[in-house]
ROVOZA-510102 format. One line per 4 residues: number of its first residue (from 1); their letters; for each residue y, x, z of N, C-alpha, C, O, CB. Coordinates in steps of 0.1 Angstrom, whole numbers, padded with zeros to 4 digits. Glycine has a CB too. Layout:
N
NUM	a	Y,X,Z,Y,X,Z,Y,X,Z,Y,X,Z,Y,X,Z  ...
***
This chain:
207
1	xxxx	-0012,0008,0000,0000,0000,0000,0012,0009,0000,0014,0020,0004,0000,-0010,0012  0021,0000,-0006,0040,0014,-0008,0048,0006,0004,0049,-0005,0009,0054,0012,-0031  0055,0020,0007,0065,0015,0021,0073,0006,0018,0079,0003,0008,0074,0026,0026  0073,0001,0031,0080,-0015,0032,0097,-0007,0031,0102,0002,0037,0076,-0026,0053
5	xxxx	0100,-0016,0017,0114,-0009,0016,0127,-0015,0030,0130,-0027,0032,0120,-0012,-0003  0132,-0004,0037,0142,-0006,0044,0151,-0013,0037,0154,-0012,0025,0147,0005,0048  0156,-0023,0047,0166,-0036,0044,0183,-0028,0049,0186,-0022,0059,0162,-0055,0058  0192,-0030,0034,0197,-0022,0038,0212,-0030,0046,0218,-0041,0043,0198,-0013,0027
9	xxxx	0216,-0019,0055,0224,-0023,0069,0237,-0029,0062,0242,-0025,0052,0228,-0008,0080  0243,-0042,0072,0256,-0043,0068,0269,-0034,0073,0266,-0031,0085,0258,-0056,0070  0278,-0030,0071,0287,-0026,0074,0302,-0032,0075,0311,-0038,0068,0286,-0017,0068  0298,-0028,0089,0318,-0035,0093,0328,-0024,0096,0323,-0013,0099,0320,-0046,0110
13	xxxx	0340,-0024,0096,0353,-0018,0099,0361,-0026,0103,0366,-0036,0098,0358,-0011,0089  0364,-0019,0116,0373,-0028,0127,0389,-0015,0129,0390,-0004,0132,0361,-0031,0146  0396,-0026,0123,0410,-0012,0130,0420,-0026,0142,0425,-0037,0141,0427,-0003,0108  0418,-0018,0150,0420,-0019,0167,0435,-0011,0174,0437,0001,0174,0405,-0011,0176
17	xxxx	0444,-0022,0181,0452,-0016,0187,0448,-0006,0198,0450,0005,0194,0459,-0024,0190  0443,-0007,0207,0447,0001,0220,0429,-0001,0225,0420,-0007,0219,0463,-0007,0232  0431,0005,0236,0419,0010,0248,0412,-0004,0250,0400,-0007,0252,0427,0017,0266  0426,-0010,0249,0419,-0024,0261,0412,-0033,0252,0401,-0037,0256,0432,-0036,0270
21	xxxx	0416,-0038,0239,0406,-0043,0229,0394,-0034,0229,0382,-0039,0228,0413,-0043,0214  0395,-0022,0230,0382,-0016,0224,0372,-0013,0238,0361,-0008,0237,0386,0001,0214  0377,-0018,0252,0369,-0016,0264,0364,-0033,0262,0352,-0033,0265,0378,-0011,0281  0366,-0042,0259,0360,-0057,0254,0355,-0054,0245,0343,-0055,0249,0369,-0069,0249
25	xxxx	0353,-0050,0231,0347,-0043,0223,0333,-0042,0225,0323,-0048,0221,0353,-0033,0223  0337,-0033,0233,0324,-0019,0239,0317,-0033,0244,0306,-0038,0240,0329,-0003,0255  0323,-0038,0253,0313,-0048,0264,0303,-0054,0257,0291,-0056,0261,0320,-0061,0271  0308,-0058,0246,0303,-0070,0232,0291,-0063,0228,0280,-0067,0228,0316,-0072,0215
29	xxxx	0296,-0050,0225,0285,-0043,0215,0275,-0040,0222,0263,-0040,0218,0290,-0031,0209  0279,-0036,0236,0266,-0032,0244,0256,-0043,0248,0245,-0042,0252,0269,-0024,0257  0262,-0054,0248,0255,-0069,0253,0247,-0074,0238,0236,-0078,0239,0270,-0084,0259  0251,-0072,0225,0246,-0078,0211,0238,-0069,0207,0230,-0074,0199,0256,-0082,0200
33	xxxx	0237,-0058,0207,0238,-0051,0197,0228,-0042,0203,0231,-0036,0214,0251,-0047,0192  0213,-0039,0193,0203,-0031,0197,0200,-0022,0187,0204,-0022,0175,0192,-0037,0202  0192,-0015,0193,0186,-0007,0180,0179,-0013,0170,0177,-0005,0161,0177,0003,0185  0175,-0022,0168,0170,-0029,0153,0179,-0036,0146,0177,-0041,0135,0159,-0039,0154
37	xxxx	0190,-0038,0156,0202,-0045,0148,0210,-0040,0136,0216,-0029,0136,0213,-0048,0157  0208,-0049,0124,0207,-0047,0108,0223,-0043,0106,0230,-0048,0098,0201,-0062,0098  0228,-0033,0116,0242,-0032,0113,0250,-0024,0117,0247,-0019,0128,0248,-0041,0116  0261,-0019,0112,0264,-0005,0111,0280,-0008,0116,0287,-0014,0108,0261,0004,0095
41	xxxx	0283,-0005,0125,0303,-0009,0135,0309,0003,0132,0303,0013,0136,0305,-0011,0158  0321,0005,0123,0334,0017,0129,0340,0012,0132,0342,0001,0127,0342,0026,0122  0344,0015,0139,0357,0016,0148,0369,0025,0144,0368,0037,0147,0353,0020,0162  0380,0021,0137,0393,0029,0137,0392,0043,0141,0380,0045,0143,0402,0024,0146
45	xxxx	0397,0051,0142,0398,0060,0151,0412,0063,0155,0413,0071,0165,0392,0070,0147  0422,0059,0150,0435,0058,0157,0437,0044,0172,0431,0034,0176,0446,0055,0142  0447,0049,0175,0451,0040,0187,0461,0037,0185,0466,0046,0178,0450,0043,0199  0469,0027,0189,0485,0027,0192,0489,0022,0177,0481,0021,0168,0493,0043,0197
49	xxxx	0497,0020,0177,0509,0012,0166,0512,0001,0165,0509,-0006,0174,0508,0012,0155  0520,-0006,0153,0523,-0018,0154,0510,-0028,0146,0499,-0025,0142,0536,-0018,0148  0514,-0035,0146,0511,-0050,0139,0507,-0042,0123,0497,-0037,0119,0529,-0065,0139  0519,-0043,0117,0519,-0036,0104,0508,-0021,0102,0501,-0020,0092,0535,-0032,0102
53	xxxx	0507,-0012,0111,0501,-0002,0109,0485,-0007,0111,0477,-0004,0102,0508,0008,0118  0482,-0014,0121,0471,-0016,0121,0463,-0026,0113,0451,-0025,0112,0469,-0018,0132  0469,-0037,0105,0468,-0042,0089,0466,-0030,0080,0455,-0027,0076,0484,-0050,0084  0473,-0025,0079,0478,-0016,0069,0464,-0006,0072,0457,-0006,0062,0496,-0010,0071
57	xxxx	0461,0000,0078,0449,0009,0078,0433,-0001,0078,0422,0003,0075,0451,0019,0094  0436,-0016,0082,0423,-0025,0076,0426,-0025,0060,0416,-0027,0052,0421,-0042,0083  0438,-0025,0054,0436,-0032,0039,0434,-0019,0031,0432,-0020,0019,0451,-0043,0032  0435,-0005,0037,0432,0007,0034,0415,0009,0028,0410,0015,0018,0437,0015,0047
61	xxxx	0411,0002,0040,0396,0002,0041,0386,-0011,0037,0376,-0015,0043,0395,0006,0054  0390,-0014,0028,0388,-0033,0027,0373,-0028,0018,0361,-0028,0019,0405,-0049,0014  0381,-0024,0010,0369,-0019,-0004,0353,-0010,-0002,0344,-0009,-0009,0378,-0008,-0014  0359,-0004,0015,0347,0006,0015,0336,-0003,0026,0325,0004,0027,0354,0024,0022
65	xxxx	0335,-0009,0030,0325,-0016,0042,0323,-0034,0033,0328,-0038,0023,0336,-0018,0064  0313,-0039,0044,0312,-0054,0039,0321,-0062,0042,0327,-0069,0035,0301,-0060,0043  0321,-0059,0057,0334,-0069,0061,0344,-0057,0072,0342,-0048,0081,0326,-0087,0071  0354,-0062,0067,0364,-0055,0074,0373,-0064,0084,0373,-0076,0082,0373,-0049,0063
69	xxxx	0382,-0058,0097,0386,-0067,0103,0403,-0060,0112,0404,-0051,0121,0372,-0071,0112  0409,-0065,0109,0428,-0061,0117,0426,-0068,0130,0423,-0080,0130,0446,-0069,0107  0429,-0061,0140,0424,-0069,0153,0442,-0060,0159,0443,-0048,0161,0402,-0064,0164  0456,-0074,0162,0463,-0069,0169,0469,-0081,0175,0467,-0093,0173,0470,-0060,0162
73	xxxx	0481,-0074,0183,0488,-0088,0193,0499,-0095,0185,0505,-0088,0177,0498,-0083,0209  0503,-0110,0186,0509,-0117,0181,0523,-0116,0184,0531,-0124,0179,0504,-0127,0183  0528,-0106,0193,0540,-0102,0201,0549,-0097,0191,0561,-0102,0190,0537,-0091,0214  0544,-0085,0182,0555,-0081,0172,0548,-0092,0159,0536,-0096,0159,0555,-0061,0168
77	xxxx	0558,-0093,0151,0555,-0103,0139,0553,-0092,0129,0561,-0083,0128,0566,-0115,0135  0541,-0092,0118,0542,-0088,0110,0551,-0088,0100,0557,-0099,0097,0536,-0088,0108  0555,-0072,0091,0566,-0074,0085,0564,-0084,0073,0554,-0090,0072,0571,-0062,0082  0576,-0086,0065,0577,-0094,0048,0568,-0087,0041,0559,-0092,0035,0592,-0093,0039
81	xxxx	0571,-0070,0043,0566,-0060,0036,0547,-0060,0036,0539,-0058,0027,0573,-0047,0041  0546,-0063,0048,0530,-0063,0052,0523,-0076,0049,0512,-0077,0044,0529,-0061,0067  0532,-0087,0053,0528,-0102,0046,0523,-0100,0030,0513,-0103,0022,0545,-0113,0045  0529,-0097,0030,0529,-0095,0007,0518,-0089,0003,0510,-0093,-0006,0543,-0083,-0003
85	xxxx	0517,-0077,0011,0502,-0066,0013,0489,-0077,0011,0481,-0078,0002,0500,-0056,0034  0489,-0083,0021,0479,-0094,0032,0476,-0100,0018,0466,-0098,0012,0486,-0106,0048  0487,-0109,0015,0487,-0119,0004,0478,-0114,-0012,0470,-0120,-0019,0505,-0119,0001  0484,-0102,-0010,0477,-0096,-0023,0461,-0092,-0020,0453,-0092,-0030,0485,-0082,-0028
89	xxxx	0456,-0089,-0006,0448,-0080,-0005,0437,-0097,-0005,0424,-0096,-0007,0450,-0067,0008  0445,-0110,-0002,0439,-0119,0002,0436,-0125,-0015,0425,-0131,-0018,0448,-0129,0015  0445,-0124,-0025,0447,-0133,-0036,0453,-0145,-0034,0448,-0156,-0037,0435,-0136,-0041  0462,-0144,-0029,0476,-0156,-0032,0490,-0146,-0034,0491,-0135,-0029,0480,-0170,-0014
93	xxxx	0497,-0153,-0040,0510,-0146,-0041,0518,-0143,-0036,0525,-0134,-0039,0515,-0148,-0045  0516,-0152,-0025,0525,-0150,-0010,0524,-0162,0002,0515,-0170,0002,0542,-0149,-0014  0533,-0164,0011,0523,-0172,0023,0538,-0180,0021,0548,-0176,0014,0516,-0164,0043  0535,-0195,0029,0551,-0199,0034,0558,-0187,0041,0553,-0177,0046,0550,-0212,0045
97	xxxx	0571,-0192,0041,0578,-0187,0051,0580,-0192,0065,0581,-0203,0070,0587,-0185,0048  0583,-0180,0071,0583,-0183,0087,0569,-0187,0093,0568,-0196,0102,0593,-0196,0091  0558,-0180,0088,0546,-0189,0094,0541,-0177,0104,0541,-0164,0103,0533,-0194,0081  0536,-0185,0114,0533,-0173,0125,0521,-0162,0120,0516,-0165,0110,0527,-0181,0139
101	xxxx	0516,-0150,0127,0502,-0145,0126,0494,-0152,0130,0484,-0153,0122,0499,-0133,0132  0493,-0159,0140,0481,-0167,0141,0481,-0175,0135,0469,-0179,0133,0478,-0173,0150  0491,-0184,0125,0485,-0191,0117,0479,-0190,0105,0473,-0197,0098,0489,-0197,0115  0483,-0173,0106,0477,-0172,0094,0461,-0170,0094,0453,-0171,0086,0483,-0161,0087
105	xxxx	0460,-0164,0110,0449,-0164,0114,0438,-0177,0115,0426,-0175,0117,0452,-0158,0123  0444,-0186,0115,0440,-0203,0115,0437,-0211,0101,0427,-0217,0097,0452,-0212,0121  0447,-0209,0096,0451,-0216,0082,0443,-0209,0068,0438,-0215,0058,0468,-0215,0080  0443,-0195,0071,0444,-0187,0057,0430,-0179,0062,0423,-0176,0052,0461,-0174,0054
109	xxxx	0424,-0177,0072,0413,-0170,0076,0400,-0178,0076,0392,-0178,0085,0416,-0165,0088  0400,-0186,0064,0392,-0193,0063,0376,-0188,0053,0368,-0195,0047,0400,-0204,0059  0375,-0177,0054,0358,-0176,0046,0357,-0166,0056,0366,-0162,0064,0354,-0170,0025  0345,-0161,0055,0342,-0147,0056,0341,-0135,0050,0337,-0124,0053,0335,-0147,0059
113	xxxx	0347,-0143,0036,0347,-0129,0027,0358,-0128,0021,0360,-0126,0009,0337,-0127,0015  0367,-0129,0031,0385,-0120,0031,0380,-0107,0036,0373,-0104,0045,0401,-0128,0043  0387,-0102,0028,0388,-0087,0041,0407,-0087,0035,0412,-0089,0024,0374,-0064,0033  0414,-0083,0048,0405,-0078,0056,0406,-0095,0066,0414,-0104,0063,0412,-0060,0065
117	xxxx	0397,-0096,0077,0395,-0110,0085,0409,-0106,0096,0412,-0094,0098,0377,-0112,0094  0415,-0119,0101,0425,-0106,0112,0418,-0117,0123,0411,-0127,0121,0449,-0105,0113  0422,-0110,0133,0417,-0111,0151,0432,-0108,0155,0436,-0096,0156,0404,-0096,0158  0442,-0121,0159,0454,-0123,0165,0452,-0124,0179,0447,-0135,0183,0461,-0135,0160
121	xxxx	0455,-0115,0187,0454,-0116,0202,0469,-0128,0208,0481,-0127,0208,0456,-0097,0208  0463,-0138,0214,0474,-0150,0222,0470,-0154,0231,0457,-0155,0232,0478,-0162,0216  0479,-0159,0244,0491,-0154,0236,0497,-0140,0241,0495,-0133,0250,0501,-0165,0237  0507,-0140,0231,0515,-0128,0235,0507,-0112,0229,0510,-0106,0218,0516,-0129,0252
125	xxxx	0496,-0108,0240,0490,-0098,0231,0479,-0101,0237,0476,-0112,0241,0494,-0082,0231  0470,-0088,0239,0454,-0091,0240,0454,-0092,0259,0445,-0097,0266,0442,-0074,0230  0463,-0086,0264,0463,-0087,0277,0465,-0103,0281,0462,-0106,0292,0474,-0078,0283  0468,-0109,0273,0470,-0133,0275,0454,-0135,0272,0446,-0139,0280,0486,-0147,0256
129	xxxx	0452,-0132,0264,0440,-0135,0257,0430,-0128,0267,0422,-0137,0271,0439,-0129,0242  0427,-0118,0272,0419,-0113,0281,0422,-0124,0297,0414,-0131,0304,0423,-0095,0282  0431,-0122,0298,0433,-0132,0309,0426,-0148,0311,0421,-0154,0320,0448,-0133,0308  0430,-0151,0299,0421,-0165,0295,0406,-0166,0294,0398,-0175,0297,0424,-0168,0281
133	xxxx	0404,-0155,0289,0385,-0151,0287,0382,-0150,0304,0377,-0159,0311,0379,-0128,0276  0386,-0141,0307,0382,-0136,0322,0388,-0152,0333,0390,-0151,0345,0394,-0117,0327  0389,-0161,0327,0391,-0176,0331,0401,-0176,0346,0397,-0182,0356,0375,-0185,0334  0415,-0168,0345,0426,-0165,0357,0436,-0170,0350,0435,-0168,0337,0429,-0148,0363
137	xxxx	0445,-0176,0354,0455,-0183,0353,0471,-0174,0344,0480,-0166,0348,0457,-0188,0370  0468,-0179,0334,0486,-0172,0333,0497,-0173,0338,0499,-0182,0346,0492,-0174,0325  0507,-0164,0335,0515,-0158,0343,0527,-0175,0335,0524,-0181,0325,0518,-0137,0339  0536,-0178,0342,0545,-0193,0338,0550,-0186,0328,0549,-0174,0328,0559,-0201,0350
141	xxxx	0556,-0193,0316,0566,-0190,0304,0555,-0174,0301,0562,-0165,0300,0588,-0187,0310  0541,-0170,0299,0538,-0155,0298,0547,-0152,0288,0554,-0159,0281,0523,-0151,0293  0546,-0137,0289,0557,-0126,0278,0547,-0112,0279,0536,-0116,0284,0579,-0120,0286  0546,-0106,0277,0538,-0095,0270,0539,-0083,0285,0529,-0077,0289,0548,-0088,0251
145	xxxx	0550,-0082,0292,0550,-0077,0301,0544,-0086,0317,0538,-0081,0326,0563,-0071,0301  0546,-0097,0315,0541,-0104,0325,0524,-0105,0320,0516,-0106,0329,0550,-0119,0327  0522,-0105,0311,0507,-0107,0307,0502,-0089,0311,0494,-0087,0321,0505,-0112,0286  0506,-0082,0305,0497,-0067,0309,0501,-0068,0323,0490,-0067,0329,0503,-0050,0302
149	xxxx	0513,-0070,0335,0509,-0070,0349,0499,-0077,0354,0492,-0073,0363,0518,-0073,0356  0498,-0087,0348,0485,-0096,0348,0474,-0094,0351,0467,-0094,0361,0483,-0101,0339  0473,-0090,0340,0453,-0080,0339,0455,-0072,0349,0450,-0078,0358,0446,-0069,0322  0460,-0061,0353,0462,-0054,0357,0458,-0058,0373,0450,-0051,0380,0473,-0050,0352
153	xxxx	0463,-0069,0375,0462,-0073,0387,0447,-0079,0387,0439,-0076,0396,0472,-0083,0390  0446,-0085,0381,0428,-0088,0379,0419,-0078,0381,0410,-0080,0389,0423,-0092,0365  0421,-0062,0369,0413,-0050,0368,0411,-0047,0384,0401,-0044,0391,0420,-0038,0358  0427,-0048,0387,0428,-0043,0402,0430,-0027,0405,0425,-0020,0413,0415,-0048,0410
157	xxxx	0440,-0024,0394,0444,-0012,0393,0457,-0014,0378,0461,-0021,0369,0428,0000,0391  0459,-0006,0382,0473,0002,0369,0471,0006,0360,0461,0013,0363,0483,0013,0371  0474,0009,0345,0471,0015,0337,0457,0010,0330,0451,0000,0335,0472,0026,0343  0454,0017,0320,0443,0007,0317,0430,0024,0317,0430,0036,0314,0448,-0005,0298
161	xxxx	0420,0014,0322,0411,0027,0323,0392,0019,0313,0384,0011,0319,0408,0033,0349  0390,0024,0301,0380,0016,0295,0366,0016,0305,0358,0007,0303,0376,0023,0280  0364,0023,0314,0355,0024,0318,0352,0013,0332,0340,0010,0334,0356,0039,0319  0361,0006,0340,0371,0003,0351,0368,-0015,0339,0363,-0024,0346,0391,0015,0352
165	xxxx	0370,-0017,0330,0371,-0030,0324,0359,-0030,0323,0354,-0036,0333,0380,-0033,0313  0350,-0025,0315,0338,-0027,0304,0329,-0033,0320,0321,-0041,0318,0331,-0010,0292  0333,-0027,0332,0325,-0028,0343,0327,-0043,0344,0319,-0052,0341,0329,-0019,0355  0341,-0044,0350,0348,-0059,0353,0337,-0067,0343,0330,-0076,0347,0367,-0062,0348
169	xxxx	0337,-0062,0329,0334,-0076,0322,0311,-0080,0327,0302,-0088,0330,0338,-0071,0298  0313,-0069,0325,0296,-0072,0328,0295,-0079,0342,0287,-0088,0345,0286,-0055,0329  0305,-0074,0350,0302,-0080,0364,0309,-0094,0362,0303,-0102,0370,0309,-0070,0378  0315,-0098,0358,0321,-0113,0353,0319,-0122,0345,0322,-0134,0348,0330,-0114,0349
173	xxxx	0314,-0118,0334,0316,-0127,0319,0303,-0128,0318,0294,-0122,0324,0324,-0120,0304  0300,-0136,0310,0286,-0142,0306,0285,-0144,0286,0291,-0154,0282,0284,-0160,0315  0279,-0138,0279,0281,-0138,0270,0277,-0150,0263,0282,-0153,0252,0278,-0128,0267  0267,-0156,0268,0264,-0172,0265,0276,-0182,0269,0279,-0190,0261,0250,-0178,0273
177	xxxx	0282,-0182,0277,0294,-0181,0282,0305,-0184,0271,0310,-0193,0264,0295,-0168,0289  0306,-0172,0272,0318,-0171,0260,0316,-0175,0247,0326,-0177,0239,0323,-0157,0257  0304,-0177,0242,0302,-0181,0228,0307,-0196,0229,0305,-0203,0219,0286,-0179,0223  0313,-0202,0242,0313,-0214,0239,0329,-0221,0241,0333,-0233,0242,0301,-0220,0249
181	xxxx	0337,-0206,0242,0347,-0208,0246,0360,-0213,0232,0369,-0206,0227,0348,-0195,0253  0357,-0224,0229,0364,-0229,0220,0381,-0229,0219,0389,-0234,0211,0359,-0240,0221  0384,-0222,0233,0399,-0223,0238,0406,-0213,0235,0418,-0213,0236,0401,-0224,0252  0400,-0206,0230,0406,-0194,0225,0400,-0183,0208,0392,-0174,0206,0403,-0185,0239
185	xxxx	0409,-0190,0199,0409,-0190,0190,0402,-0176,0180,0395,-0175,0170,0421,-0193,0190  0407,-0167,0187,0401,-0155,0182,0384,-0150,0186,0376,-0143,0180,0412,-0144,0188  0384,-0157,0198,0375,-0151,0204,0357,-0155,0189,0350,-0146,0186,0376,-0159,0223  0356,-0167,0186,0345,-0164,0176,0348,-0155,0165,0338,-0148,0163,0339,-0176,0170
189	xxxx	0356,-0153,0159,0363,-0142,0151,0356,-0132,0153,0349,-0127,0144,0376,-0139,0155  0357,-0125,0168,0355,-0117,0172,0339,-0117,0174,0335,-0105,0176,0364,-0116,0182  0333,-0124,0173,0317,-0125,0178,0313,-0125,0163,0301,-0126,0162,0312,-0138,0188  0320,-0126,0152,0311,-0123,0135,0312,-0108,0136,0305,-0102,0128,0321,-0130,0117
193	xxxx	0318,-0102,0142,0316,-0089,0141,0304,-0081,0139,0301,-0073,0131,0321,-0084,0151  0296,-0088,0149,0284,-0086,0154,0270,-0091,0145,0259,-0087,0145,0285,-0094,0167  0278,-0104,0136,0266,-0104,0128,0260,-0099,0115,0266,-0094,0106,0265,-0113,0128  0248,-0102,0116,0241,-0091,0107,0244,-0097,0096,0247,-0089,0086,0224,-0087,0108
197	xxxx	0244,-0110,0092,0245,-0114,0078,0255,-0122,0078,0258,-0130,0087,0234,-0120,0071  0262,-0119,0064,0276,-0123,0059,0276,-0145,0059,0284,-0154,0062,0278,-0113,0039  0263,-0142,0055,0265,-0161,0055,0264,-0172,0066,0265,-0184,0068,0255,-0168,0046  0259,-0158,0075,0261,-0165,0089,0280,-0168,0094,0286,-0178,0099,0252,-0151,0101
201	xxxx	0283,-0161,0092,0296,-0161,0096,0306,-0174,0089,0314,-0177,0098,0302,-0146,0093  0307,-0180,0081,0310,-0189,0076,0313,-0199,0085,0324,-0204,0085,0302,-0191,0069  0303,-0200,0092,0301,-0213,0102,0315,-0214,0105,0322,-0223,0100,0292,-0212,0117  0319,-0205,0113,0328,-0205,0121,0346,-0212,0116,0353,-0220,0122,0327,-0189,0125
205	xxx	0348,-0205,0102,0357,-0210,0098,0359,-0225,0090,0350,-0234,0089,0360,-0200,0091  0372,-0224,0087,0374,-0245,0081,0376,-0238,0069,0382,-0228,0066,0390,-0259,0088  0368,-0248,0060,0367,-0247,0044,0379,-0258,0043,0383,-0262,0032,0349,-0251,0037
***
């Protein structure tokens, strides 16, 4: 008999603001994700920037993986200049105006085979959005600085340390749990990451 030909792996590319997305990240990956799992994760390797930069290094990379993914906070707005990028990289000519990132993340993020997919952290940035997952109360009127004292107060320390969260989350969160968390928009977004086949993911969005 001839060798059972290897099924070959899908590939994702994720470009990620900061520590604290990628210590939720990690949590995800280490809870889904085994050694027979038909699937191959990069991860960015930069940190830090804006809205625009971290688009801009997913639509860099759209062409080279299966599915690609811009994971940033809704706090700075992306630019006109970056809109038009998106637009093109999406096939439309351009979006309304004045329309938020998350809606574009709602409205326009509808298949699974856009690249790049975005992941809008709300509100505010990923520190509102973590707050909500980890099911603790936001801060009145949140703003981006009342949201990171926030977590912070939750982690139960300053600064953000990946090692110090990824703990929190295992000792907290329930990943059956969260698959059911309909309240927060990004979060299934964030769980196609994980899957092995492209027509699975579908589900999730509105045709």
């Amino acid at each position: 008999m001839g060798k059972k030909k290897k099924k070959v792996k899908t590939t994702v590319y994720i470009s990620l603001e900061g520590v604290r997305e990628k210590a939720f990240y990690d949590y995800l990956e280490e809870s889904l994700l085994t050694k027979d799992s038909n699937i191959n994760i990069t991860i960015s390797p930069k940190r830090g920037g804006t809205s625009d930069t971290i688009l801009q290094q997913a639509i860099k990379m759209k062409d080279c993986y299966d599915r690609v993914y811009a994971w940033f906070d809704e706090d700075v707005s992306l630019s006109d200049e970056m809109r038009k990028k998106l637009a093109e990289a999406w096939g439309y000519s351009q979006f309304p105006a004045n329309i938020k990132d998350s809606e574009l993340q709602r409205i326009y993020n509808n298949s699974g085979k856009k690249k790049p997919l975005l992941i809008v952290s709300t509100p505010c940035c990923v520190d509102g959005m973590l707050i909500k997952i980890c099911n603790k109360q936001l801060p009145i009127k949140p703003s981006t600085f009342k949201c990171k004292s926030a977590i912070s107060g939750i982690m139960g320390k300053r600064g953000v340390n990946e090692e110090i969260e990824k703990q929190y989350y295992r000792d907290n969160l329930s990943i059956d749990n969260l698959r059911t968390r309909t309240d927060i928009e990004a979060l299934p977004i964030i769980f196609t990451i994980f899957e092995e086949e492209n027509s699975k993911i579908t589900k999730i969005f509105k045709n």
